[in-house]
TORPA-4810 file (N, C-alpha, C, O; in nm, 3 decimals):
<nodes>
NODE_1_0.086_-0.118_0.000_0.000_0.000_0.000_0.090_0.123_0.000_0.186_0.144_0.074_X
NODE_2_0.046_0.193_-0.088_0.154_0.323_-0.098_0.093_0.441_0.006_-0.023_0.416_0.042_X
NODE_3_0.149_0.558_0.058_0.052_0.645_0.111_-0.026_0.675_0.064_-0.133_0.654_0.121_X
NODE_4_-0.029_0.743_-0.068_-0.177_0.816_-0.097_-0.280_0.753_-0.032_-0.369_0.795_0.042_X
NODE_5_-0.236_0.580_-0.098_-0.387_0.507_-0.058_-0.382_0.472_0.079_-0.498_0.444_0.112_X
NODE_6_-0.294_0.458_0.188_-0.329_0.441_0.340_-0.390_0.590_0.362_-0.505_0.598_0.406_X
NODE_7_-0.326_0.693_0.337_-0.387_0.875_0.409_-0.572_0.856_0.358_-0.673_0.880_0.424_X
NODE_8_-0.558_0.805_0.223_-0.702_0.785_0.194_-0.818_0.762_0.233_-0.923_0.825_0.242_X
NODE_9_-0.762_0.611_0.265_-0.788_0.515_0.357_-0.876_0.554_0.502_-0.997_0.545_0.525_X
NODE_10_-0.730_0.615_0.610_-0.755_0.691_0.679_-0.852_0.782_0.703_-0.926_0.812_0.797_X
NODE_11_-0.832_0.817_0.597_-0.975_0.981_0.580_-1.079_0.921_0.620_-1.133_0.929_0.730_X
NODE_12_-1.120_0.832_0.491_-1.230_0.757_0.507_-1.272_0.678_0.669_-1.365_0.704_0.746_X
NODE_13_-1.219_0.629_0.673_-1.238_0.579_0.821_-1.233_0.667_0.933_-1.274_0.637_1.045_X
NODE_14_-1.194_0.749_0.908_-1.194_0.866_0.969_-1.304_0.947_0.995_-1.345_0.967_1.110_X
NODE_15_-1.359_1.001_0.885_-1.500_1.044_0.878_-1.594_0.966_0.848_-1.687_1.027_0.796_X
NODE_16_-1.617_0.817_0.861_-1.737_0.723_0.930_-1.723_0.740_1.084_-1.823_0.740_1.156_X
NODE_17_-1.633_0.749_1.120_-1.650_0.750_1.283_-1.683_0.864_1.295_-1.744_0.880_1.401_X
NODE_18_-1.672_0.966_1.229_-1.750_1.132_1.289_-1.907_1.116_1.247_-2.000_1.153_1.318_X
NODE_19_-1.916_1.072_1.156_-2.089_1.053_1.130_-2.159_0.956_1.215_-2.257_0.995_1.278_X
NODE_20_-2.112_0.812_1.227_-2.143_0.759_1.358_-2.149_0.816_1.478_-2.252_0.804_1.545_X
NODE_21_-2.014_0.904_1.537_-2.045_0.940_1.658_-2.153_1.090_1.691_-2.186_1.131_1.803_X
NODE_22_-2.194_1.152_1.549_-2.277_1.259_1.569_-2.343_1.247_1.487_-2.325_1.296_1.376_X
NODE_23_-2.465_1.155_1.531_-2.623_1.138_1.431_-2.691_1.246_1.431_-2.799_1.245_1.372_X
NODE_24_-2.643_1.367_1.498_-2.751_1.498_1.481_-2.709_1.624_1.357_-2.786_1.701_1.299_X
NODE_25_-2.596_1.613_1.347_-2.531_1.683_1.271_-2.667_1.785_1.161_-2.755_1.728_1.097_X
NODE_26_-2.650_1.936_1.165_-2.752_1.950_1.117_-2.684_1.980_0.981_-2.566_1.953_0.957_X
NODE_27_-2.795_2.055_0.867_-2.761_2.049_0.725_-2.670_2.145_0.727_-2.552_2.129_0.697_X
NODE_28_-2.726_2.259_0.764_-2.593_2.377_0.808_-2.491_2.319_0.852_-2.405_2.398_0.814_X
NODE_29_-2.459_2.271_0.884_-2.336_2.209_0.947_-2.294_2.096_0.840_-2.176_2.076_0.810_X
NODE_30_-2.377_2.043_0.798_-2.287_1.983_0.679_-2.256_2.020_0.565_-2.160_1.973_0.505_X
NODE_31_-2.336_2.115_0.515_-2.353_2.267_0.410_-2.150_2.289_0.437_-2.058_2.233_0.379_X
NODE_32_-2.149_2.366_0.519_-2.039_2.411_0.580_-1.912_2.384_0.559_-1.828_2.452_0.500_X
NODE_33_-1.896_2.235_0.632_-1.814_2.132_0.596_-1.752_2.074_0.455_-1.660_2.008_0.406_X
NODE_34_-1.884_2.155_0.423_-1.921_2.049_0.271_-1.830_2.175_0.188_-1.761_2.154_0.089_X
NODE_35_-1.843_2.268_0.234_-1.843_2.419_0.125_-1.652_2.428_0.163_-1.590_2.517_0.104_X
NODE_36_-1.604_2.372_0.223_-1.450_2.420_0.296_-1.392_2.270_0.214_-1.281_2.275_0.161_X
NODE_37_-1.432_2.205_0.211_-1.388_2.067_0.152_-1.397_2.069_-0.004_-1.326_1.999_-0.077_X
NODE_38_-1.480_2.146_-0.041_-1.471_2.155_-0.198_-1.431_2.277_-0.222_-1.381_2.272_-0.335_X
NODE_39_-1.422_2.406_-0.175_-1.330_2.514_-0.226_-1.172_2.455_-0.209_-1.091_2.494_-0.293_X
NODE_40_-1.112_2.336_-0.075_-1.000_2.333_-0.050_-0.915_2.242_-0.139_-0.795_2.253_-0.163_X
NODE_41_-1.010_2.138_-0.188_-0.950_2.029_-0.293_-1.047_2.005_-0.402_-1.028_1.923_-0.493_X
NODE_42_-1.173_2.093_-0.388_-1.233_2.073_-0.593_-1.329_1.912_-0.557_-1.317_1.830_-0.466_X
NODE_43_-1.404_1.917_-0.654_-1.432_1.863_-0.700_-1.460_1.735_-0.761_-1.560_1.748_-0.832_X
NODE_44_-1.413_1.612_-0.765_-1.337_1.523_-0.870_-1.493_1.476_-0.970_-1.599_1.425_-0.935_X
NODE_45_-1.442_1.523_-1.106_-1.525_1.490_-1.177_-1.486_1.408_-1.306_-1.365_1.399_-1.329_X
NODE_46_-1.559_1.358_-1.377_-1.535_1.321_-1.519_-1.535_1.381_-1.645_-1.568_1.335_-1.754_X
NODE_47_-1.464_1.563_-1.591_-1.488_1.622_-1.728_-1.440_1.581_-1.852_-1.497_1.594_-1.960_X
NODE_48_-1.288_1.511_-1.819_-1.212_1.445_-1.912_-1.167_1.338_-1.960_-1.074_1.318_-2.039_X
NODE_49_-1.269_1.236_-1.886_-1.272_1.093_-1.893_-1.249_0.991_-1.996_-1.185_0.886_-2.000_X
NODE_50_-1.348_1.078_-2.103_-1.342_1.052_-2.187_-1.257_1.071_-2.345_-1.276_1.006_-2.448_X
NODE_51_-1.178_1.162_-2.324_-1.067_1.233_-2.377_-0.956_1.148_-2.324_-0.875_1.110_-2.409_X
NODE_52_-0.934_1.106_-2.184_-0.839_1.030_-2.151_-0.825_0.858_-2.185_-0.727_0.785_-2.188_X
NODE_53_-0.989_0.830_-2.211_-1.010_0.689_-2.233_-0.980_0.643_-2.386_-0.934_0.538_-2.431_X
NODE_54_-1.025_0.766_-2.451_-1.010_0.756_-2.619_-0.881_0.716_-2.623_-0.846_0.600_-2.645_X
NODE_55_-0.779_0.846_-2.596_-0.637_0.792_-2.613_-0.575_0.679_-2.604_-0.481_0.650_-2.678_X
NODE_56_-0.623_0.601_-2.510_-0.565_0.469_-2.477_-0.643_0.369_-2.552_-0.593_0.257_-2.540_X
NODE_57_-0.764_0.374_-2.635_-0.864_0.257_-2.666_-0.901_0.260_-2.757_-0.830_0.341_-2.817_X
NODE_58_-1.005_0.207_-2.850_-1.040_0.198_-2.943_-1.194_0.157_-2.921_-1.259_0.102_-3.010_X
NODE_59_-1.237_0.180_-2.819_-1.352_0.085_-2.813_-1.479_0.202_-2.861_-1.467_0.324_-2.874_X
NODE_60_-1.573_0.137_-2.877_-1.703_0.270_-2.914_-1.763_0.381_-2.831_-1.808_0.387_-2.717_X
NODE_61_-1.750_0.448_-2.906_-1.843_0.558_-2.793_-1.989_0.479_-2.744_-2.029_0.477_-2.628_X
NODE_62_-2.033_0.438_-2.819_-2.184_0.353_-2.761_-2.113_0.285_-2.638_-2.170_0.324_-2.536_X
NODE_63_-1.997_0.188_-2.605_-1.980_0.127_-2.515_-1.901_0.170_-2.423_-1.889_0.116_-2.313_X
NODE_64_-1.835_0.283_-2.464_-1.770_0.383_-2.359_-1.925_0.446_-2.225_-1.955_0.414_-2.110_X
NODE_65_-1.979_0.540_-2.320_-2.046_0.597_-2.240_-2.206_0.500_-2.200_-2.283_0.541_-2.113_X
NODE_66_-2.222_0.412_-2.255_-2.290_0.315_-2.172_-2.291_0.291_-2.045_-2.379_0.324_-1.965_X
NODE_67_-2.139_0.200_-2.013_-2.095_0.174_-1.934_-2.069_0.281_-1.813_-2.087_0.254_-1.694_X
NODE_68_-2.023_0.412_-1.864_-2.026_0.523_-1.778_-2.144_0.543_-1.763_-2.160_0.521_-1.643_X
NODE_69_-2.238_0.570_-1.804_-2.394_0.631_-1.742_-2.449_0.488_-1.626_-2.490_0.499_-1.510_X
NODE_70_-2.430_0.361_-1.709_-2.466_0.258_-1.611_-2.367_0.260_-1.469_-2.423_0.205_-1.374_X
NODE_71_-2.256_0.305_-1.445_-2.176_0.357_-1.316_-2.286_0.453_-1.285_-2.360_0.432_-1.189_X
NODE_72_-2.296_0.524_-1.336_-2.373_0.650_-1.230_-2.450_0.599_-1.195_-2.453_0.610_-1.073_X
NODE_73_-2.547_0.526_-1.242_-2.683_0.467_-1.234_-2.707_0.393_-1.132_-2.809_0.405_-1.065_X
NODE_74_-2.594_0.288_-1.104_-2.524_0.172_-1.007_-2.514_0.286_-0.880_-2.587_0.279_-0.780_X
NODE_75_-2.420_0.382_-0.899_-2.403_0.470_-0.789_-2.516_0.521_-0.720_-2.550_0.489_-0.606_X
NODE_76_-2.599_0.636_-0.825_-2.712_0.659_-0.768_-2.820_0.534_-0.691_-2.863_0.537_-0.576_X
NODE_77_-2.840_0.457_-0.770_-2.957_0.327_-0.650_-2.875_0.285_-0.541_-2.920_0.269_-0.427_X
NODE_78_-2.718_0.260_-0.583_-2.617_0.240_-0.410_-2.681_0.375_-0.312_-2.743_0.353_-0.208_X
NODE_79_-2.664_0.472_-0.348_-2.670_0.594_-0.264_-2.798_0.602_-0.187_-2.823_0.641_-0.073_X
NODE_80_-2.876_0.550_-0.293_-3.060_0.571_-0.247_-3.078_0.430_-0.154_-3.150_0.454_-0.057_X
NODE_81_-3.033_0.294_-0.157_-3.054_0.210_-0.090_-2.958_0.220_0.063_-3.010_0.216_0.174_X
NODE_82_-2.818_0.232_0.039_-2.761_0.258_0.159_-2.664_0.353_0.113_-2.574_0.329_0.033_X
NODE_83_-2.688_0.467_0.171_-2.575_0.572_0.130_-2.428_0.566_0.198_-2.336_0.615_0.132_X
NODE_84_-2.398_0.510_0.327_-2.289_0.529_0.373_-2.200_0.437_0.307_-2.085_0.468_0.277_X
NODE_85_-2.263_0.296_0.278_-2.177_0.168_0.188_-2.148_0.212_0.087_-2.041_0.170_0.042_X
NODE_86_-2.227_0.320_-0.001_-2.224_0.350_-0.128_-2.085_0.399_-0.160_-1.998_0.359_-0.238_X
NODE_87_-2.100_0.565_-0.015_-2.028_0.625_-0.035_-1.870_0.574_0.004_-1.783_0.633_-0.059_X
NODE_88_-1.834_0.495_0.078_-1.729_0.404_0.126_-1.684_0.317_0.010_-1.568_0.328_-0.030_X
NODE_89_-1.778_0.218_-0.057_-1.728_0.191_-0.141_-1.671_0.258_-0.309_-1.563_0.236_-0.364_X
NODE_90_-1.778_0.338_-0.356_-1.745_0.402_-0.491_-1.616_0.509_-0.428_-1.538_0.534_-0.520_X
NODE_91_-1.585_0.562_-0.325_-1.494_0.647_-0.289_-1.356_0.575_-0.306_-1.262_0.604_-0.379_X
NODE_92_-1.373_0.469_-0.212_-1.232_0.374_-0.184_-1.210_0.290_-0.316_-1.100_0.303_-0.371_X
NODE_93_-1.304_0.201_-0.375_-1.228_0.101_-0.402_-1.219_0.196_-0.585_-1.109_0.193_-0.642_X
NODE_94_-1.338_0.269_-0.656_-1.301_0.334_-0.767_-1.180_0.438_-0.746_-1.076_0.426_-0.811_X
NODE_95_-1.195_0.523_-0.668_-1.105_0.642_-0.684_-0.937_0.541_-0.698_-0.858_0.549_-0.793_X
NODE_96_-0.923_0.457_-0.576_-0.801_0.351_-0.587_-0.760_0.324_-0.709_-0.654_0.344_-0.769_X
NODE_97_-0.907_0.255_-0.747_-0.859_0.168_-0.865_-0.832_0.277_-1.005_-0.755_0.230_-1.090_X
NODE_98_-0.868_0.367_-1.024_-0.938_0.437_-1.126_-0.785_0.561_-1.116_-0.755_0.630_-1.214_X
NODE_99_-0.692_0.570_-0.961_-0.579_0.677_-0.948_-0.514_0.555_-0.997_-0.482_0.592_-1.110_X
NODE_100_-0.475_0.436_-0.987_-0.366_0.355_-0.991_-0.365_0.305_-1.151_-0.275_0.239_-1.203_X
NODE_101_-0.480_0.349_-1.213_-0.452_0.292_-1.352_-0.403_0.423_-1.422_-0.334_0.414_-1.523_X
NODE_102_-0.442_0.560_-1.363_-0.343_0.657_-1.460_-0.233_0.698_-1.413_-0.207_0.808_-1.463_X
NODE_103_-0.149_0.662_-1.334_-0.056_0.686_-1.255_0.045_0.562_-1.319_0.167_0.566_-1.307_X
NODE_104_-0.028_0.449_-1.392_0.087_0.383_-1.490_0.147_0.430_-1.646_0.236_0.364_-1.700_X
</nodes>
Protein backbone atom coordinates (compact mmCIF):
# COMPACT_ATOMS: atom_id res chain seq x y z
CA UNK A 1 0.00 0.00 0.00
CA UNK A 2 1.54 3.23 -0.98
CA UNK A 3 0.52 6.45 1.11
CA UNK A 4 -1.77 8.16 -0.97
CA UNK A 5 -3.87 5.07 -0.58
CA UNK A 6 -3.29 4.41 3.40
CA UNK A 7 -3.87 8.75 4.09
CA UNK A 8 -7.02 7.85 1.94
CA UNK A 9 -7.88 5.15 3.57
CA UNK A 10 -7.55 6.91 6.79
CA UNK A 11 -9.75 9.81 5.80
CA UNK A 12 -12.30 7.57 5.07
CA UNK A 13 -12.38 5.79 8.21
CA UNK A 14 -11.94 8.66 9.69
CA UNK A 15 -15.00 10.44 8.78
CA UNK A 16 -17.37 7.23 9.30
CA UNK A 17 -16.50 7.50 12.83
CA UNK A 18 -17.50 11.32 12.89
CA UNK A 19 -20.89 10.53 11.30
CA UNK A 20 -21.43 7.59 13.58
CA UNK A 21 -20.45 9.40 16.58
CA UNK A 22 -22.77 12.59 15.69
CA UNK A 23 -26.23 11.38 14.31
CA UNK A 24 -27.51 14.98 14.81
CA UNK A 25 -25.31 16.83 12.71
CA UNK A 26 -27.52 19.50 11.17
CA UNK A 27 -27.61 20.49 7.25
CA UNK A 28 -25.93 23.77 8.08
CA UNK A 29 -23.36 22.09 9.47
CA UNK A 30 -22.87 19.83 6.79
CA UNK A 31 -23.53 22.67 4.10
CA UNK A 32 -20.39 24.11 5.80
CA UNK A 33 -18.14 21.32 5.96
CA UNK A 34 -19.21 20.49 2.71
CA UNK A 35 -18.43 24.19 1.25
CA UNK A 36 -14.50 24.20 2.96
CA UNK A 37 -13.88 20.67 1.52
CA UNK A 38 -14.71 21.55 -1.98
CA UNK A 39 -13.30 25.14 -2.26
CA UNK A 40 -10.00 23.33 -0.50
CA UNK A 41 -9.50 20.29 -2.93
CA UNK A 42 -12.33 20.73 -5.93
CA UNK A 43 -14.32 18.63 -7.00
CA UNK A 44 -13.37 15.23 -8.70
CA UNK A 45 -15.25 14.90 -11.77
CA UNK A 46 -15.35 13.21 -15.19
CA UNK A 47 -14.88 16.22 -17.28
CA UNK A 48 -12.12 14.45 -19.12
CA UNK A 49 -12.72 10.93 -18.93
CA UNK A 50 -13.42 10.52 -21.87
CA UNK A 51 -10.67 12.33 -23.77
CA UNK A 52 -8.39 10.30 -21.51
CA UNK A 53 -10.10 6.89 -22.33
CA UNK A 54 -10.10 7.56 -26.19
CA UNK A 55 -6.37 7.92 -26.13
CA UNK A 56 -5.65 4.69 -24.77
CA UNK A 57 -8.64 2.57 -26.66
CA UNK A 58 -10.40 1.98 -29.43
CA UNK A 59 -13.52 0.85 -28.13
CA UNK A 60 -17.03 2.70 -29.14
CA UNK A 61 -18.43 5.58 -27.93
CA UNK A 62 -21.84 3.53 -27.61
CA UNK A 63 -19.80 1.27 -25.15
CA UNK A 64 -17.70 3.83 -23.59
CA UNK A 65 -20.46 5.97 -22.40
CA UNK A 66 -22.90 3.15 -21.72
CA UNK A 67 -20.95 1.74 -19.34
CA UNK A 68 -20.26 5.23 -17.78
CA UNK A 69 -23.94 6.31 -17.42
CA UNK A 70 -24.66 2.58 -16.11
CA UNK A 71 -21.76 3.57 -13.16
CA UNK A 72 -23.73 6.50 -12.30
CA UNK A 73 -26.83 4.67 -12.34
CA UNK A 74 -25.24 1.72 -10.07
CA UNK A 75 -24.03 4.70 -7.89
CA UNK A 76 -27.12 6.59 -7.68
CA UNK A 77 -29.57 3.27 -6.50
CA UNK A 78 -26.17 2.40 -4.10
CA UNK A 79 -26.70 5.94 -2.64
CA UNK A 80 -30.60 5.71 -2.47
CA UNK A 81 -30.54 2.10 -0.90
CA UNK A 82 -27.61 2.58 1.59
CA UNK A 83 -25.75 5.72 1.30
CA UNK A 84 -22.89 5.29 3.73
CA UNK A 85 -21.77 1.68 1.88
CA UNK A 86 -22.24 3.50 -1.28
CA UNK A 87 -20.28 6.25 -0.35
CA UNK A 88 -17.29 4.04 1.26
CA UNK A 89 -17.28 1.91 -1.41
CA UNK A 90 -17.45 4.02 -4.91
CA UNK A 91 -14.94 6.47 -2.89
CA UNK A 92 -12.32 3.74 -1.84
CA UNK A 93 -12.28 1.01 -4.02
CA UNK A 94 -13.01 3.34 -7.67
CA UNK A 95 -11.05 6.42 -6.84
CA UNK A 96 -8.01 3.51 -5.87
CA UNK A 97 -8.59 1.68 -8.65
CA UNK A 98 -9.38 4.37 -11.26
CA UNK A 99 -5.79 6.77 -9.48
CA UNK A 100 -3.66 3.55 -9.91
CA UNK A 101 -4.52 2.92 -13.52
CA UNK A 102 -3.43 6.57 -14.60
CA UNK A 103 -0.56 6.86 -12.55
CA UNK A 104 0.87 3.83 -14.90
Amino acid sequence: MNWFTFIFVVCLYALYHVFEAFTDISIEQQLAVASVLILAFGIPHGAIDHVLFFKKNTTSQLKFYGAYLGLILLFLVGWLVEPLWSFVFFSGAFRVSFWRKSTQ
